[in-house]
C-alpha positions as CSV (number, residue, x, y, z in Angstrom):
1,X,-23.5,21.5,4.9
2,X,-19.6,20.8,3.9
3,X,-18.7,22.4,7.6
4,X,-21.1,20.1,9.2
5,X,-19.3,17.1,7.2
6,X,-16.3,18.6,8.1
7,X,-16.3,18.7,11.8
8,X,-18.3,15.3,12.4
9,X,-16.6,12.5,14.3
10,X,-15.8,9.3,12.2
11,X,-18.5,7.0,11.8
12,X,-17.6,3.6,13.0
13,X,-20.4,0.8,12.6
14,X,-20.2,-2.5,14.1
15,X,-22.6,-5.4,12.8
16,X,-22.2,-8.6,14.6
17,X,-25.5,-10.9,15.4
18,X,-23.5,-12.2,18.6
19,X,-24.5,-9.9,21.4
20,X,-21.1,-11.6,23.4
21,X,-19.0,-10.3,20.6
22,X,-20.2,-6.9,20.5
23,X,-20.7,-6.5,24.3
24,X,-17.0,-7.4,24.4
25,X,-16.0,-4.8,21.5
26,X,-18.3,-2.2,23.3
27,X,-15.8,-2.5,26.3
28,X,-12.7,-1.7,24.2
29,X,-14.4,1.0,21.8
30,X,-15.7,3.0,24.9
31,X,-12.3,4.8,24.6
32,X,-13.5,5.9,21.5
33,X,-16.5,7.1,22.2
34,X,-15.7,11.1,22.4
35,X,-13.9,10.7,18.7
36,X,-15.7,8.3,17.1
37,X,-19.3,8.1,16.5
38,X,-19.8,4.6,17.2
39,X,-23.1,2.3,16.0
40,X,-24.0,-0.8,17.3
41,X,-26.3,-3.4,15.4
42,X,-27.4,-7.2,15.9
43,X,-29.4,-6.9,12.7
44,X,-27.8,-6.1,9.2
45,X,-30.7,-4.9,7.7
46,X,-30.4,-1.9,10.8
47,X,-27.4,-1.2,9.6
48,X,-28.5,-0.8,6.3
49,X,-31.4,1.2,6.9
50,X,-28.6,3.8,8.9
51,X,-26.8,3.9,5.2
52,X,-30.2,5.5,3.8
53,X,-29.0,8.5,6.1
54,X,-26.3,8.8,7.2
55,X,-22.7,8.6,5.9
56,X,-20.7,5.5,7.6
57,X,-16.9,5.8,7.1
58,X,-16.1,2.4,8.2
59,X,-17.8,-0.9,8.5
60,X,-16.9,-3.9,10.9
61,X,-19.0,-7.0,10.3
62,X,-19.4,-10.0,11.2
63,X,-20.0,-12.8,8.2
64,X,-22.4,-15.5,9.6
65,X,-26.0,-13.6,10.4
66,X,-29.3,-14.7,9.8
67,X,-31.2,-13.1,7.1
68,X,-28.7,-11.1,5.7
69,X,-24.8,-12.5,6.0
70,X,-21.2,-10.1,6.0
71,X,-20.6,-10.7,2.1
72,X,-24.4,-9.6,1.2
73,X,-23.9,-6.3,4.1
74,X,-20.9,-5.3,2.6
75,X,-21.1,-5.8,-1.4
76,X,-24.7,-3.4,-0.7
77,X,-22.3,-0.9,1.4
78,X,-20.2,-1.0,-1.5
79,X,-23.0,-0.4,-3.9
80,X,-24.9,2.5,-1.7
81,X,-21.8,4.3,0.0
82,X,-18.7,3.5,-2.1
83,X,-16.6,5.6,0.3
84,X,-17.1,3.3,3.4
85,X,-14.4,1.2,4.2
86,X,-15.4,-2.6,4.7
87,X,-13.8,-4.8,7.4
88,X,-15.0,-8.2,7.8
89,X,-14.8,-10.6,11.1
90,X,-14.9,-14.3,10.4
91,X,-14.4,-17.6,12.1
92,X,-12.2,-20.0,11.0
93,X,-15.0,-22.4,10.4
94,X,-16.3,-19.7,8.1
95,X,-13.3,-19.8,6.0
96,X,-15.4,-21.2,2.7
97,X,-18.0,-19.0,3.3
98,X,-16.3,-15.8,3.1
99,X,-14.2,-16.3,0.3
100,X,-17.7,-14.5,-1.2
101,X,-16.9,-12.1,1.0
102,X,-13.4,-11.0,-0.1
103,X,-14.7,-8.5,-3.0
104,X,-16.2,-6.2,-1.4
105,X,-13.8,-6.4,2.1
106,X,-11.0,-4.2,2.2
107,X,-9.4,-5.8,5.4
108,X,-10.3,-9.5,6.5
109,X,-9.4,-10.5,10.0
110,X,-9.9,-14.1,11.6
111,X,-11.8,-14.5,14.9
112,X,-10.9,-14.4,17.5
113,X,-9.4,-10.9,16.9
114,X,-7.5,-8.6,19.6
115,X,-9.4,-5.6,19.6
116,X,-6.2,-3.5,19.9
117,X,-5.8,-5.1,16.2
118,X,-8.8,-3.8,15.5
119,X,-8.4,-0.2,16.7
120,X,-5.3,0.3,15.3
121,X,-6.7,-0.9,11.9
122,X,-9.7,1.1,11.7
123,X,-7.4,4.2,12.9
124,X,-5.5,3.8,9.9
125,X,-7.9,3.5,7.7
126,X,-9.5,6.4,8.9
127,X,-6.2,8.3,8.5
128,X,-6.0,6.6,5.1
129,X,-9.6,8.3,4.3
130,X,-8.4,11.4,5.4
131,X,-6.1,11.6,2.2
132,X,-9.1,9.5,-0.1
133,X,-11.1,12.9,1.5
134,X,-9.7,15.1,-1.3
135,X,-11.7,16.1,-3.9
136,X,-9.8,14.9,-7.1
137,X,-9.2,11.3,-5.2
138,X,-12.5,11.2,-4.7
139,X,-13.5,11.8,-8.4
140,X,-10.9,9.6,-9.3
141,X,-12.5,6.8,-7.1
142,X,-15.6,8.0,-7.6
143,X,-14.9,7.2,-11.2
144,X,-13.5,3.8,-10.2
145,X,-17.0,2.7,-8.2
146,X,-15.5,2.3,-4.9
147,X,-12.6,2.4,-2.7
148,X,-10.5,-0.2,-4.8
149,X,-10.4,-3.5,-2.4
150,X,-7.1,-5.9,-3.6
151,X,-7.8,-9.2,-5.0
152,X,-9.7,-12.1,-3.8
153,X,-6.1,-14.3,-3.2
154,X,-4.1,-11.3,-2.0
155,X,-6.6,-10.8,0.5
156,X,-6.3,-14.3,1.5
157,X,-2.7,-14.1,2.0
158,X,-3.0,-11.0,4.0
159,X,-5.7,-12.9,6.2
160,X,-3.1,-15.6,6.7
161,X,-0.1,-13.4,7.1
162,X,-2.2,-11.0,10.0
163,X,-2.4,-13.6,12.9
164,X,-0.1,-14.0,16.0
165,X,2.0,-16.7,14.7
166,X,1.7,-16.8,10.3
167,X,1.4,-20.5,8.9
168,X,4.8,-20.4,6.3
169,X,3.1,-23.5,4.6
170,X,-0.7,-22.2,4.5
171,X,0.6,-19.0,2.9
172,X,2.8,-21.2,0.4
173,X,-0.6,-23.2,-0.6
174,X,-2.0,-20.2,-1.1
175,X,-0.3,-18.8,-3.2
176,X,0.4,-22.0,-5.5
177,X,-3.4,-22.0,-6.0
178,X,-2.6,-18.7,-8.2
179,X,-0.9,-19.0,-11.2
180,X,0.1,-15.5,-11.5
181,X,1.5,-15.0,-7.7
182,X,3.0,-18.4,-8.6
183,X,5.3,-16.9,-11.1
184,X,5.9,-13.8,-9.5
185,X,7.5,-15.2,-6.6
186,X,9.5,-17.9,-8.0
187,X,10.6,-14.7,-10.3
188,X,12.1,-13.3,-7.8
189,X,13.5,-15.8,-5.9
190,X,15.5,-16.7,-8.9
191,X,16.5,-13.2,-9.6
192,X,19.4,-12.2,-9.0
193,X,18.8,-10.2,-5.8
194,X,18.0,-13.7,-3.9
195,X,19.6,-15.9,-5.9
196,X,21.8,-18.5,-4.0
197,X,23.3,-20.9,-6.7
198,X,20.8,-23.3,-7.0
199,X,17.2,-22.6,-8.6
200,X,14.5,-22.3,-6.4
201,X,11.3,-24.7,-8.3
202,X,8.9,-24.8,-5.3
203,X,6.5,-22.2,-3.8
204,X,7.2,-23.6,-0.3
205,X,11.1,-22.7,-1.2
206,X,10.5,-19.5,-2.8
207,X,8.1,-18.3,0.6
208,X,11.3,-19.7,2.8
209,X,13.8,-17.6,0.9
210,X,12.1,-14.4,0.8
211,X,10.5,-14.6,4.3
212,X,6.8,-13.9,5.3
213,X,7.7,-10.0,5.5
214,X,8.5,-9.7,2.0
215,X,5.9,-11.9,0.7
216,X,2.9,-9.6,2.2
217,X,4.1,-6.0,-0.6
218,X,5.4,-9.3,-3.1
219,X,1.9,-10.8,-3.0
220,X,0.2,-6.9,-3.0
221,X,2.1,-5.4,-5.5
222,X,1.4,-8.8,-7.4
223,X,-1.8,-8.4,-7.7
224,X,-2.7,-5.3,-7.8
225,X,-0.6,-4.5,-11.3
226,X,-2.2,-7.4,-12.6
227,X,-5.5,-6.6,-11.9
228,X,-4.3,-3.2,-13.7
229,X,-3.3,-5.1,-16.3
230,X,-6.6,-6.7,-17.2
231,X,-7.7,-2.9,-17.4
232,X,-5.0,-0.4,-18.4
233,X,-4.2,0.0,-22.6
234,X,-0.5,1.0,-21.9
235,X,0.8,-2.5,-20.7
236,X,3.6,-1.8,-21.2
237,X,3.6,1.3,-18.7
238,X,2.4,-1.4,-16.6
239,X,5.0,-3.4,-17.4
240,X,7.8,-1.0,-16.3
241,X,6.4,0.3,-13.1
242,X,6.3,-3.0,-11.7
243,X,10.1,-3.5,-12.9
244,X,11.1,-0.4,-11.1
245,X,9.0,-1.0,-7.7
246,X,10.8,-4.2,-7.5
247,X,14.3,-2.8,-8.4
248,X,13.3,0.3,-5.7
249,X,12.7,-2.9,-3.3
250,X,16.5,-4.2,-3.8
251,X,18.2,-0.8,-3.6
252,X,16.1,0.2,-0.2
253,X,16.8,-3.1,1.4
254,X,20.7,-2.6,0.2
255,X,20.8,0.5,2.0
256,X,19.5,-0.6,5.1
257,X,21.4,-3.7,5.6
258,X,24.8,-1.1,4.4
259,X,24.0,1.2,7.3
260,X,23.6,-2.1,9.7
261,X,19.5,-1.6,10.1
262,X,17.5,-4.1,12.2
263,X,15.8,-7.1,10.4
264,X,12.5,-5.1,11.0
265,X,13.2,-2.0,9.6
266,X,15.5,-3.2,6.8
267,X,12.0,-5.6,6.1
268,X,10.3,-2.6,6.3
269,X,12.4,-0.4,3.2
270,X,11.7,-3.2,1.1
271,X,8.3,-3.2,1.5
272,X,7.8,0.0,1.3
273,X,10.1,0.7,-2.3
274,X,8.1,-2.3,-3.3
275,X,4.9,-0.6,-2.4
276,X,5.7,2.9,-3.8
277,X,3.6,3.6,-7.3
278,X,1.2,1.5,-6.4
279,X,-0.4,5.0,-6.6
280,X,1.0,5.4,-10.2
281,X,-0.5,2.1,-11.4
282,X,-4.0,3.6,-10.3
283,X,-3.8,6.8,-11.9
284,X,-2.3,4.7,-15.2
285,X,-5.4,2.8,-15.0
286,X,-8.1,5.6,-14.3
287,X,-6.0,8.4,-15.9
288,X,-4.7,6.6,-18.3
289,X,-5.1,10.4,-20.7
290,X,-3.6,12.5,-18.3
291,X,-0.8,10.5,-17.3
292,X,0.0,9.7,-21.6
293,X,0.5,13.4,-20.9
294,X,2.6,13.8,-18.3
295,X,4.5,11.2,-19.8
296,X,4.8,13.7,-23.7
297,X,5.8,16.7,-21.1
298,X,8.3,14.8,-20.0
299,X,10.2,13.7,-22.9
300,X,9.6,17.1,-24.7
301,X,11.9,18.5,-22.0
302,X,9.1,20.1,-19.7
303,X,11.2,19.0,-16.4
304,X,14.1,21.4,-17.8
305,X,12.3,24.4,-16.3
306,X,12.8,22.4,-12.8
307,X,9.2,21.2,-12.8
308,X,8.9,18.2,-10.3
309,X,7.3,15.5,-11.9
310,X,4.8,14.8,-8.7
311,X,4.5,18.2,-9.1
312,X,3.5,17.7,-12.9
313,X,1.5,15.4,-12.1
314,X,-1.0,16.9,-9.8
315,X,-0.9,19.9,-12.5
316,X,-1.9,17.9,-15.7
317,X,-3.7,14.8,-13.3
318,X,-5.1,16.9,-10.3
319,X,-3.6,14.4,-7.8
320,X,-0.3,12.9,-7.7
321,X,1.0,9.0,-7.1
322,X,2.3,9.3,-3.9
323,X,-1.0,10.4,-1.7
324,X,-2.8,8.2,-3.9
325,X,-1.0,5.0,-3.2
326,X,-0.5,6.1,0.6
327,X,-4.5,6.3,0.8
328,X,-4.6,3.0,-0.5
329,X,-1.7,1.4,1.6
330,X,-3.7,2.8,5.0
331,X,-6.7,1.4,3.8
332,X,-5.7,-2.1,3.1
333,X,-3.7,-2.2,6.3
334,X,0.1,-1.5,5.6
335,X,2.5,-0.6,8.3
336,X,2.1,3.3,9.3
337,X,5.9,3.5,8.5
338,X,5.5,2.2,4.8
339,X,2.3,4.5,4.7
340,X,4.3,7.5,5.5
341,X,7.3,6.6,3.8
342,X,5.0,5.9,0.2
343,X,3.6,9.6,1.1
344,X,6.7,11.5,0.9
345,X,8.8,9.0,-1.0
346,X,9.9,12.0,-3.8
347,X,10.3,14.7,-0.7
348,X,13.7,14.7,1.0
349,X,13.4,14.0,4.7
350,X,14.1,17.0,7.3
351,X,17.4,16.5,9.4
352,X,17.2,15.6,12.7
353,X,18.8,18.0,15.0
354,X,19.3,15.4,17.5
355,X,20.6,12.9,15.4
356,X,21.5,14.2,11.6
357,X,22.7,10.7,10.4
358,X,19.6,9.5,11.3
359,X,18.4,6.9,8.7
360,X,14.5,5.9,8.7
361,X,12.4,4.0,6.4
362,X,11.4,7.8,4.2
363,X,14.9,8.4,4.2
364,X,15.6,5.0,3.0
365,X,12.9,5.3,0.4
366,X,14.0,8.4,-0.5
367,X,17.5,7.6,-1.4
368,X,16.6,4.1,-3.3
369,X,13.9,6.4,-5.9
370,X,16.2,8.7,-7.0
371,X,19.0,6.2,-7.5
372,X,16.4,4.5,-9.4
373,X,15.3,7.8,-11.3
374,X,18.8,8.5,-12.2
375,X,19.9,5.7,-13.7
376,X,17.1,4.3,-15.9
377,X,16.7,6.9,-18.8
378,X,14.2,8.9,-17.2
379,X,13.9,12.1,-19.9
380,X,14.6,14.5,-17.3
381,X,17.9,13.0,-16.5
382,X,19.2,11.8,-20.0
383,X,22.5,13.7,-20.9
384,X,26.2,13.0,-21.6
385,X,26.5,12.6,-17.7
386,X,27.6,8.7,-16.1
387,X,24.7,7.1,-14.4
388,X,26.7,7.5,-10.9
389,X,27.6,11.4,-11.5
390,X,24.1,12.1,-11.8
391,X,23.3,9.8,-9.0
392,X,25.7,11.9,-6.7
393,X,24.4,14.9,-8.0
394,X,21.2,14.4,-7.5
395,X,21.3,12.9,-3.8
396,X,24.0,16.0,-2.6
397,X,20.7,18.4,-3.9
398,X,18.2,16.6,-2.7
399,X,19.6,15.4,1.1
400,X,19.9,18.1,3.1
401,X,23.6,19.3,4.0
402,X,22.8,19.0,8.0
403,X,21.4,15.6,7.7
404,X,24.7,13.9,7.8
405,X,23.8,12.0,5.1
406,X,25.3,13.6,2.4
407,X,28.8,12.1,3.4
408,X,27.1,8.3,2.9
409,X,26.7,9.2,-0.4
410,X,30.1,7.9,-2.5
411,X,29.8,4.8,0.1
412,X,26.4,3.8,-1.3
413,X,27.6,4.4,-4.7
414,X,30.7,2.6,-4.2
415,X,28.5,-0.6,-2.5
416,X,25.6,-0.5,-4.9
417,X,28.4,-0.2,-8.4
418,X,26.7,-3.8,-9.5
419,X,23.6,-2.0,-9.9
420,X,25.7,0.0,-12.5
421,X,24.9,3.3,-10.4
């Protein structure tokens, strides 16, 4: 039975009571056809009886059907397959309606939708399952209910952010209608990382100074820790994993615009340091035992006998943050770079023979987490050494000494010295 599971192709169910629609998807998913087991239903309540048995790994609806509408389809997929990834299809005079729908949808996309959008969405989140696959994630979610879907605003935001051309002032009303995003971004506009001399009192300001590609992780990260909060007893665990995703953010993007990145990919470090224990804050929340004791072995010393604490982790947890958040970030849609870069964010990256200086967003990631490690009284690194020694310590172990990089080192240091590395 588990090497029948094993070798199955995906299956991909479509649900849309507009035979137009799904003709048209039909065309563009026959690519698909001989790696995807693809289903094809006008009537909900057919796709429904198909979750009786067999196992759907992702579901694409639409939200207006008769008899049975996208928010009903998917909150019962939720209830009878928790594993199935939900993606919901909408119009935009739909809008009110699917708010229900936001719950139980993982990923929420506007019609009319690019298929290409599509694919590459549902090939991510297949990746993403890939990783959710393992047995102790799946306990761990298992435990949870479901494949954790982000909040009912975040998900809004992400809907508004994920169309040709973004709407700066839709996204802004958006989040105003959230007190707690509210405050989060005009936090950080005013911090000192974007602060510009003046204080910035407006959403519509705050969204203009940080730009739509930093909002998207802001909003995420946002949202998810406080949904963690209403749950987690450690707040302030909480509390201090947030504060060092968002310091992460700063030093990535630093280090990218240092080395004279692209807008895109310097965007793209940000997001992803922002992004990185996202993983953490779920294992804090549903582990909240195991990790209270990863956090003893730490501070008793444990890391002194050169135990990694990812490795620790998966030893005293049985999974560690970084696949766990990667899972997630594939799931609900996140850049494949910022996926990958989440994944391996405590591993250093391999040089490139071709280019050893390369810098890429891992890299990037890489660098700004251990800078982050090594100068903010994490146990394993607490001695009678400066903040910057260890820093440089730490990076010449950890880069590889054909990457080229190692030689960037006392230039970072030197640039970043009002971080107090």
């Amino acid at each position: 039975m588990a090497a029948q599971t094993a070798a199955r192709r995906p299956r991909v169910v479509f649900v849309d009571d507009d035979a137009c629609i799904l003709q048209g998807l039909r065309r563009h998913f026959s690519a698909r056809d001989a790696v995807w087991d693809l289903r094809w239903y006008s009537n909900p309540r057919e796709a429904l009886d198909l979750l009786a048995s067999m196992q759907v790994d992702v579901m694409v609806t639409d939200m207006r059907m008769p008899g049975i509408d996208g928010a009903q389809l998917l909150a019962e997929v939720r209830r009878r397959q928790p594993g199935c990834v939900r993606f919901m299809l909408s119009g935009h005079a739909d809008r009110l309606c699917a708010v229900r729908a936001i719950g139980p949808t993982h990923q929420y996309f506007t019609k009319p939708c690019d298929p290409r959008i599509l694919d590459a969405a549902i090939e991510r989140a297949l990746a993403a399952k890939a990783i959710l696959d393992v047995p102790p994630i799946v306990e761990l979610l298992t435990q949870a209910q479901a494949l954790p879907a982000l909040p009912r605003t975040v998900q809004r935001i992400h809907a508004a952010l994920r169309v040709p051309e973004p709407n700066m002032a839709r996204v802004a009303d958006i989040i105003a209608s959230d007190v707690g995003l509210t405050l989060h971004v005009l936090k950080l506009a005013n911090s000192a990382f974007f602060y510009r001399g003046t204080e910035v009192d407006s959403v519509p300001r705050a969204v203009q100074l940080l730009g739509l590609d930093l909002i998207e992780p802001l909003v995420t990260l946002a949202g998810v820790f406080d949904a963690g909060r209403c749950r987690a007893l450690d707040l302030d665990a909480i509390d201090d994993l947030e504060a060092q995703s968002v310091r992460i953010s700063m030093l990535a993007r630093q280090i990218a615009q240092l080395e004279r990145l692209d807008a895109r990919l310097c965007n793209l470090c940000a997001c992803a340091g922002m992004l990185a224990h996202v993983g953490s804050l779920v294992l804090l929340v549903h582990r909240a035992s195991q990790m209270r004791g990863v956090a003893a072995a730490l501070h008793e010393g444990y890391n002194t006998r050169n135990v990694d604490p990812v490795a620790l982790e998966r030893e005293l947890v049985g999974v560690a943050h970084p696949e766990v958040g990667a899972a997630l970030l594939g799931l609900w849609g996140f850049d494949a770079a910022i996926v990958e870069a989440v994944h391996a964010h405590h591993q250093p990256p391999a040089p490139d023979p071709d280019v050893p200086d390369a810098l890429d967003v891992h890299a990037i990631l890489y660098v700004a987490q251990l800078l982050v490690e090594t100068t903010s009284g994490v146990p394993q690194f607490q001695n009678t050494v400066s903040p910057r020694e260890r820093a440089r310590a730490e990076l010449e172990i950890g880069l590889h000494p054909d990457s080229g990089l190692v030689d960037r080192i006392p230039f970072w240091l030197d640039a970043l010295a009002d971080h107090a590395l």
